[in-house]
C-alpha positions as a Markdown table, in Angstrom:
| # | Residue | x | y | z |
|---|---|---|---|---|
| 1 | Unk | 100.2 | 95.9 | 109.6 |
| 2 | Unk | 98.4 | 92.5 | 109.5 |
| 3 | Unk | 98.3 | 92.3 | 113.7 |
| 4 | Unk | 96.2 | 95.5 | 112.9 |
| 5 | Unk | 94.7 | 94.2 | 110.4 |
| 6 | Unk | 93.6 | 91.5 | 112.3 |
| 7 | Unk | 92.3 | 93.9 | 115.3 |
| 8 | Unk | 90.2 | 95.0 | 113.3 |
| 9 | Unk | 92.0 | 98.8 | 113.0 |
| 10 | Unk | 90.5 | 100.6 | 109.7 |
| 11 | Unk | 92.5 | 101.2 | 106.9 |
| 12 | Unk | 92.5 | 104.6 | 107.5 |
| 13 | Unk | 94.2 | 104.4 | 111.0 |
| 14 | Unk | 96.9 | 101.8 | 109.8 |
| 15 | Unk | 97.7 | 104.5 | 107.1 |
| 16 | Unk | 98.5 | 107.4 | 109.6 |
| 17 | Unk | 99.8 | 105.3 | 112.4 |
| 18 | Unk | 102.3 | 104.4 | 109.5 |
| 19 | Unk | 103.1 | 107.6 | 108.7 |
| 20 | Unk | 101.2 | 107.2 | 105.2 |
| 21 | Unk | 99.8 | 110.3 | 103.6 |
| 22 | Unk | 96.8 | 108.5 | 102.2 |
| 23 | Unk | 95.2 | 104.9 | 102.1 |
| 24 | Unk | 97.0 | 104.8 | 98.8 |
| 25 | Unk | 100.2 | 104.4 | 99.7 |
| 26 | Unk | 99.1 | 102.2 | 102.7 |
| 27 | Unk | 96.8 | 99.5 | 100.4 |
| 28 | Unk | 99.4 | 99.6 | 97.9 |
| 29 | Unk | 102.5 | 98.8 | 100.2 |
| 30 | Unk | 100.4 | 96.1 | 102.0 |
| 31 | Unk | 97.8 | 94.9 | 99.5 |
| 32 | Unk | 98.5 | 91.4 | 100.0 |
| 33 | Unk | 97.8 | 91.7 | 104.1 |
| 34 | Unk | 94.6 | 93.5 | 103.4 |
| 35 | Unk | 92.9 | 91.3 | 100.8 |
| 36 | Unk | 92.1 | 89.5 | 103.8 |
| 37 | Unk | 90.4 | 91.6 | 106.0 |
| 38 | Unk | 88.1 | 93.0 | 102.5 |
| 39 | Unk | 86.7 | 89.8 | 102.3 |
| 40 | Unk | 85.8 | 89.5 | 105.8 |
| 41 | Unk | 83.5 | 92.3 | 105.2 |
| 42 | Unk | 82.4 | 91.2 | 102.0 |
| 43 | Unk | 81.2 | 87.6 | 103.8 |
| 44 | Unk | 79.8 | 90.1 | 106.5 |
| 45 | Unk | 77.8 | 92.1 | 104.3 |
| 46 | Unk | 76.2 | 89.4 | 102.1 |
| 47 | Unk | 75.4 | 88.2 | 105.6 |
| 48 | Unk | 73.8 | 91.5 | 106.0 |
| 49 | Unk | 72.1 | 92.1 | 102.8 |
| 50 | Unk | 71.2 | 88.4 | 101.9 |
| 51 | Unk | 67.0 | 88.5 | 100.8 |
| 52 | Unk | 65.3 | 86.2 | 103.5 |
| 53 | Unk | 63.7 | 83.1 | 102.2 |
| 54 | Unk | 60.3 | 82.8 | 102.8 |
């Protein structure tokens, strides 16, 4: 999970390449490897969204 994780494979696919019936069951079970890869995005996105001075 967190070598996918880390390759940037969604959530989603992890969860059926596991053999998980929803992303329940696959954030649940690996919670503590996925933390990681949300705050990525969340550094990403404030990059994104961030007002421009000026």
């Amino acid at each position: 999970m967190s070598l996918l994780s880390a390759h940037k494979v969604t959530i989603e696919e992890i969860a059926r390449l596991v053999g998980h019936s929803s992303t329940n069951v696959t954030e649940t079970v690996y919670r503590h490897e996925i933390r990681p890869a949300l705050t990525e995005g969340a550094v990403a996105m404030n990059k994104i969204f961030k007002p421009k001075a000026g």
